[in-house]
N, C-alpha and C positions, 0 to 999 in steps of 0.2 A: 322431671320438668321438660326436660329434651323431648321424650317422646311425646308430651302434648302437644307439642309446637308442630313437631314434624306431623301429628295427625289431622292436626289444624289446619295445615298446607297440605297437608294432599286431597284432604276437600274443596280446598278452594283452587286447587291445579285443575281438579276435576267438573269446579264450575266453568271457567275458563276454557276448558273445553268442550264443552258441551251448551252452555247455554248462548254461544255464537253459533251455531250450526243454525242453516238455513236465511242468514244475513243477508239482504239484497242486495245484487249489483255489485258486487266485488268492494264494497267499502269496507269491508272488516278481513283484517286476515287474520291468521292464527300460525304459529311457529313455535321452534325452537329458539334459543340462545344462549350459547355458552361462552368459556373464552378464560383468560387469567386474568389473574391481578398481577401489574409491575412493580407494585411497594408492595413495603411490608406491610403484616396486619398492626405491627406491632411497633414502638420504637426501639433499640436497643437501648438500656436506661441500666446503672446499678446504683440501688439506695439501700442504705446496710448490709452492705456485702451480697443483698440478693441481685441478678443480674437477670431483667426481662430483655428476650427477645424472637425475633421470627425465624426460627431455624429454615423455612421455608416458603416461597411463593402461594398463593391460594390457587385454587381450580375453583370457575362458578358455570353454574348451570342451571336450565332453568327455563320457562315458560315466557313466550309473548305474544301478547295479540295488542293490533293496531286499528285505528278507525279513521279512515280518511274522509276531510272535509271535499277536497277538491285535490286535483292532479299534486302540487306545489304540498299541502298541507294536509298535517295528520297528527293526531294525540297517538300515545304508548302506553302502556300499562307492564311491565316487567313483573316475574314473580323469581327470584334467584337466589336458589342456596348456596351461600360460601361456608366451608367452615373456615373461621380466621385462627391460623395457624400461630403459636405461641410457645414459648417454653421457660423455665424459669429455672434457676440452680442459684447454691452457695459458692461465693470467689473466694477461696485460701488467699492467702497473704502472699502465698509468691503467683498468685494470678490465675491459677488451674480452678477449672471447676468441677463441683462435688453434687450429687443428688441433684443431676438434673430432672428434671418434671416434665413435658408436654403439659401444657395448657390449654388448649383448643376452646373457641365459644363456635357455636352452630350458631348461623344465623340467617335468615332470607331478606334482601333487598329487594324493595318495591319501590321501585321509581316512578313516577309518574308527568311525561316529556310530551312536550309540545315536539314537534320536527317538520325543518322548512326544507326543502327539497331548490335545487338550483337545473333550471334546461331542463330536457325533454330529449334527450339522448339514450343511450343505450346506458351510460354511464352518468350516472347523477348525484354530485357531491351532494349533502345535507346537512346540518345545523341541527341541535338539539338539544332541548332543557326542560327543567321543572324539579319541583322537590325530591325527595328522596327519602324514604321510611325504611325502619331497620329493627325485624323482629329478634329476639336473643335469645337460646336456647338455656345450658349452662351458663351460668357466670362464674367462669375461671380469671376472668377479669370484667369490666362494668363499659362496654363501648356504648355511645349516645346509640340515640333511636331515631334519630333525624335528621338531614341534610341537606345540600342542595347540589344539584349534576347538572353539567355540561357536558356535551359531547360533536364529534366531527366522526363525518363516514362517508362508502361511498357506495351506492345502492346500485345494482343491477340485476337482469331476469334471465332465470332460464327456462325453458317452458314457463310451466306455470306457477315457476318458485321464484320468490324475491329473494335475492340475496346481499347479503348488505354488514359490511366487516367495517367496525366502529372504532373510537378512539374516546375514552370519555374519562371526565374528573370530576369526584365527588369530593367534596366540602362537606366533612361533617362536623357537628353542633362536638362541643368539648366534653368531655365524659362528666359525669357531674361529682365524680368519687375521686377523685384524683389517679384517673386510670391511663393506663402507658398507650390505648390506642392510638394510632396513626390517624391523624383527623384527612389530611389529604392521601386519597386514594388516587389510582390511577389507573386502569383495565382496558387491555384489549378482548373485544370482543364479537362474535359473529352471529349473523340473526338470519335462519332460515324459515320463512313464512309463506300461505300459501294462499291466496284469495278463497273467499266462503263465496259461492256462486248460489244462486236462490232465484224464487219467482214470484214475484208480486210482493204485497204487504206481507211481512210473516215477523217474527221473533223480536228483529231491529224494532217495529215500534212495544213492543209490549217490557222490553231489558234493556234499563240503564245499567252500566256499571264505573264504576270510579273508587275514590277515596274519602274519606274524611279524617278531618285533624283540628286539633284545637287545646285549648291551656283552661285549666280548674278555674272557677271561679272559689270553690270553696277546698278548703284542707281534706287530705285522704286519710287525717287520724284527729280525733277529738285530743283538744286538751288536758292532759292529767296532772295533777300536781299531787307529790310524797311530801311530806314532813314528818322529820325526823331530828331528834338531838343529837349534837355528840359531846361526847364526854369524854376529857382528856385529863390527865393525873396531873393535879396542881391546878387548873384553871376550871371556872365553873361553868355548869352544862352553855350550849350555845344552841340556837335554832337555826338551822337548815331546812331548806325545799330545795326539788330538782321536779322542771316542770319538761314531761314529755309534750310536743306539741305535733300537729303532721303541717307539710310544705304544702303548696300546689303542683302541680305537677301537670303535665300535659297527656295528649294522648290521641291514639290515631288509626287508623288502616283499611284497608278496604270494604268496598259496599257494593251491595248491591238491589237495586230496586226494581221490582216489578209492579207495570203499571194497567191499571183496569179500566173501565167506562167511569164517566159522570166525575175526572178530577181525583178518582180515586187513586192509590199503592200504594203497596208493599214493602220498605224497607228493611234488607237485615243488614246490619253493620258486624263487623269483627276488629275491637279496637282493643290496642296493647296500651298498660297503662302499668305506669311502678309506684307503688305505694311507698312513700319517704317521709323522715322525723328528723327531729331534731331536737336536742335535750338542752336546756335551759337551768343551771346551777344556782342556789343563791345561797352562800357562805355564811358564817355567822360575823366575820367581820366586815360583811358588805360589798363585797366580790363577786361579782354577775360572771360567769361562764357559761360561752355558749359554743353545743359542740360545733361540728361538721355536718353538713345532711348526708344521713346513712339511710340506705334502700334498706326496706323490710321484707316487702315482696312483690313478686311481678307478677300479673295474671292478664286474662282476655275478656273483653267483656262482649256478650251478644244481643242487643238492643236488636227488638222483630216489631217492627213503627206502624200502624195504617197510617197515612197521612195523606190530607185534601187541601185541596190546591183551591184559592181562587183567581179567577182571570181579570186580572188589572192590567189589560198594554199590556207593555213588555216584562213584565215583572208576575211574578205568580206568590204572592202572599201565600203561607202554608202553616198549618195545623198537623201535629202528630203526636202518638201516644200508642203503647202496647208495653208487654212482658221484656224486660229486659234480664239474662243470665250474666254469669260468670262462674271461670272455671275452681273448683275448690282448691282455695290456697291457706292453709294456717286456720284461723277462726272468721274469715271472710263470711259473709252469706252470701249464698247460690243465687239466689234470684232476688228480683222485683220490679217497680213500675217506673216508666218511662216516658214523659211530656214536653213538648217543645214545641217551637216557634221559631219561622224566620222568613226568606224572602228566596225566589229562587229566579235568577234572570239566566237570560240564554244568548249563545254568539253562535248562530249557525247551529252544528247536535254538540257542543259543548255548553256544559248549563252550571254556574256557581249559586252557591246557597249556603250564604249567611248565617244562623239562626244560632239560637241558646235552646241548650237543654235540661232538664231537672230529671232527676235520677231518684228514688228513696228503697234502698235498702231493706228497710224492714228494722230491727230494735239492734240497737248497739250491739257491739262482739269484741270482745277485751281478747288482748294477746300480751305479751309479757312487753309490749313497748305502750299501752293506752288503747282507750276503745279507736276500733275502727268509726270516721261518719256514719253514719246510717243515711245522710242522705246528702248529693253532687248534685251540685250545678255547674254548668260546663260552656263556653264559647267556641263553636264548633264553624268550620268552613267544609263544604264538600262541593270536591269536583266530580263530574260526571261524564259520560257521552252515549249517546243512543237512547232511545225511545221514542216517542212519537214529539214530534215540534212541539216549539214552547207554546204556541198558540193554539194548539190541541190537549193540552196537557191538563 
């Protein structure tokens, strides 16, 4: 599973590098970013004598490019592998520990930040924020997929390189499994970028790129229900059911669209999404138990949209539909079709977009927790920046 992730992300480092080239006007830069983490991945925790904790600090590293509105202001886009460092062992009774483990999950951070810039000096403090998304390799333990960052820095140039050493904190969303991650993060780290220099119209109007994120309207597993008797020495049969059912669940991560003549593009999305259940008991003497929500499986899914805009003012009412994939996980199906609806407004090259999506599968796919839906409906938000003005679009 690790290596899909990782080959996931090096296609999309590889976009990120390449589909900015030839950017006009020094709006768009592209860089490095690396740097550590100051907390742990992990909390120190012992629950039945097992004892989680972060025997070491993280290293992250990792890709950025920026889009400036104007001198003061500019959106981020970060792509950053940590592995979050973990280890687990048994505590004997006078306190020593036994079979310890490493733990490690691979993960990539993509933040996605607003950043306000202060003066006009050599030396310029800045501001910084916006959500935070978090894709998981391994799960050696179960850390959330989503958050939200702030950060402080201070930006300066040398030739032609920006340089700019940060201070930032992420708030992340609570693990949903009862897992020991450290929800607050803390990272220093450095960002060297370098202006795309270009000539005339080129690239900038034809590629947007951003995110998308949003929460299930519908469950990731149809409802199953067993019945079953039991029978016990001295008392007579009794009837039991235990009803599998799936949660909703959210889902998210980057996009990117390319845009054509006549209100026309192109979207492809790459969103991470975890498939979760939860099992529903009914006793013979009338005792309702209901478990915990337990993750089944995590996959990717890649929705490839045409989608047409029409021009209302400020607002771009929108139409889309195409092939949507995902990668083979358990009895999952690989592909099928993709329709939606929503609205897309614009503030300067940054453009949000509302809309709901419908997904269908193809014919149910039973795994040993209940069939898989065969078909999602989703409330989706995507941010974006670049391409041609909303009033051209």
């Amino acid at each position: 599973m690790a290596c899909k992730y990782r080959a996931f992300m090096r296609k999309f480092a590889f976009l990120l590098v390449v589909l900015p080239c030839g950017l006009p006007g020094q709006n768009l830069s592209v860089g490095l970013i690396g740097g550590g983490s100051l907390t742990d991945a992990v909390r120190d925790v012992t629950a039945e004598q097992i004892r989680t904790w972060s025997p070491s600090k993280d290293w992250i590293a990792g890709l950025t490019f920026e889009y400036r509105l104007r001198s003061q202001l500019s959106f981020e886009l970060d792509a950053m592998y940590r592995e979050l460092h973990a280890a687990e062992a048994f505590v004997e009774p006078n306190g020593t520990l036994n079979s310890v483990s490493p733990s490690p999950v691979v993960t990539w951070e993509i933040p996605i930040l607003a950043k306000y810039r202060f003066g006009d000096g050599k030396l310029r403090p800045f501001l910084e924020g916006g959500p935070s998304f978090r894709a998981t390799g391994n799960l050696n333990f179960n850390p959330s997929h989503h958050g939200a960052t702030a950060g402080i820095g201070m930006e300066t140039h040398w030739r032609k390189l920006s340089i700019a050493p940060s201070l930032r904190y992420t708030r992340w969303a609570r693990d949903e499994y009862g897992g020991t991650s450290q929800l607050n993060q803390v990272e220093l780290l450095l960002e060297v970028g370098h202006a795309i220099e270009s000539h005339g119209d080129s690239l900038i109007r034809l590629v947007s790129v951003g995110g998308v994120a949003g929460w299930g309207l519908t469950t990731d597993i149809s409802s199953a229900t067993y019945n079953f008797t039991v029978v016990s020495q001295g008392s007579p049969p009794e009837s039991e059911s235990l009803t599998d059912t799936g949660v909703k669940s959210w889902l998210g991560g980057p996009s990117v669209e390319i845009h054509l003549p006549r209100h026309l593009s192109v979207e492809i999305d790459a969103l991470s999404k975890r498939f979760s259940e939860r099992s529903i008991a009914h006793l013979g003497n009338g005792t309702t138990l209901t478990s915990a929500v337990e993750e089944v499986i995590s996959t990717w899914q890649f929705p490839m949209l045409a989608k047409y805009r029409f021009r209302l003012g400020r607002v771009n009412p929108f139409f889309e539909a195409g092939p949507s994939f995902r990668l083979h996980e358990d009895y999952l199906a690989t592909h099928g079709v993709a329709t939606g609806a929503g609205v897309e407004m614009h503030w300067h090259a940054l453009h949000l977009a509302p809309q709901f999506r419908y997904s269908y599968w193809g014919t149910k796919t039973v795994n040993m927790y209940g069939p898989y839906a065969p078909s999602e409906a989703v409330v989706l938000v995507g941010i974006s920046f670049g391409g041609p003005p909303g009033a051209s679009r």
